[in-house]
Steps between C-alpha positions, in 0.01 A plus 500: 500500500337477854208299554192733723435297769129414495246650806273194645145696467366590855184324576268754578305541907233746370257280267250472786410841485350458144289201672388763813456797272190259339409394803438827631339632175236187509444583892440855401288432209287216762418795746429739261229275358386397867422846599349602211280167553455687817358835380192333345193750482343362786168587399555256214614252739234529679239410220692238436412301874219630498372302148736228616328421814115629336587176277554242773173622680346456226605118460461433841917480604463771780193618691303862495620745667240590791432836350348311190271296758202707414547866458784463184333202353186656519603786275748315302838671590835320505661477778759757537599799314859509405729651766578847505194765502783756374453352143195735284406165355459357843255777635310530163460080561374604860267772397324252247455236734342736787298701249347138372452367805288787610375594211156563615598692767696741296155513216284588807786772612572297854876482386756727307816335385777720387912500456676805648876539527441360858362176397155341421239637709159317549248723676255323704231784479251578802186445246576128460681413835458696792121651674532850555703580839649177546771297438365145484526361158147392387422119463361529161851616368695220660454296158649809310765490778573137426578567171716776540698322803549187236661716235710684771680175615638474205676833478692377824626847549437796778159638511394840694158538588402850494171666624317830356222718608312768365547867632127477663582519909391168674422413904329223576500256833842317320677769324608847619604579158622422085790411662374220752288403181747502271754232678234348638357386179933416339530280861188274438580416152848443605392290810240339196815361264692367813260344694290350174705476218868416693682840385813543698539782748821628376405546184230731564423822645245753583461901429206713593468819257154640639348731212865639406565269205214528290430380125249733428347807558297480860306763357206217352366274656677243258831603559458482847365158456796437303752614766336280774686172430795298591736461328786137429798629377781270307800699515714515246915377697752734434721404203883432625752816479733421239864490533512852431240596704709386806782641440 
């Protein structure tokens, strides 16, 4: 009977791949976990350094901020608000703080706070800021002012300063008209928060609406005292388009 001749067994060239396939799962796996790390609600985040560093003020490890010098510290708010005014927590945070801080102004009907789908909108009204026909902000407001500057820093965000009029014609020796008035009155307070209170230029700007943005009826006398005021808007950012959306 004839013997089979035995095969010698080939040694086999492709084990590595076995090796690289797990390498390349584990790599996958490590950047999956990175950018999800990465998506973070940043909101959250933000809370997060903003207690962080709160705590090592309060021990002493890193100095005030010099918005706390005086106006924050004298109304007891933190430092900053978390980033992003987008967030409804965020502006309802804002909208606390400002309606505290002037809290007597808003009792004696000076300021109106309110949320629109714009933003938060702070109206500086005429009755508490402004003599009738001009557009110098009185001195006895300035501590108001303070206040409301000090909770503002910490929204670090883009502020418009809009100003109002009544429908009642005006002509004086400095303005012509509601419209002179108007932006008048938005440019000092704007001039007010860069020159005093260190706002930056470029993230503010200025809009004169004469009497054709009113609140109220201007067919009372306190409506039109309501509609003669300027008002600091926080605008809500636009959200970013979606994947889908830019398709």
């Amino acid at each position: 009977m004839r013997r089979r001749r035995r095969v010698p067994r080939q040694l086999s060239h492709d084990r590595w791949l076995v090796s690289y396939a797990d390498f390349i799962t584990l790599l996958f796996a490590f950047f999956v976990v990175m950018y999800s790390a990465a998506q973070l609600d940043k909101r959250r985040a933000g809370k997060l350094a903003t207690a962080i560093q709160t705590a090592f003020q309060q021990y002493g490890s890193l100095p005030p901020k010099p918005a706390e010098v005086g106006g924050l510290a004298a109304i007891g708010v933190p430092s900053v608000l978390p980033v992003g005014n987008t967030e409804r927590d965020d502006f309802e945070l804002l909208r606390k703080r400002v309606e505290e801080a002037l809290s007597g102004e808003i009792a004696e009907g000076e300021v109106g706070v309110r949320v629109t789908p714009e933003g938060l909108v702070i109206s500086l009204r005429e009755v508490g800021f402004f003599d009738s026909g001009s557009a110098d902000i009185r001195a006895s407001s300035r501590p108001a002012f303070d206040r409301l500057a000090a909770v503002l820093q910490t929204a670090q965000t883009d502020l418009r300063v809009e100003g109002h009029t009544d429908n009642l014609p005006i002509r004086n020796t400095h303005f012509t008209s509601n419209w002179d008035l108007s932006a008048a009155r938005a440019i000092v307070t704007v001039q007010l928060l860069m020159t005093k209170y260190n706002f930056a230029p470029e993230h503010l700007a200025v809009a004169g609406y004469a009497q054709y943005r009113p609140v109220a009826g201007n067919d009372t006398a306190e409506g039109r005292a309501m509609n003669r005021r300027v008002d600091i808007v926080v605008p809500r950012k636009p959200r970013p388009l979606s994947p889908a959306q830019l398709e």
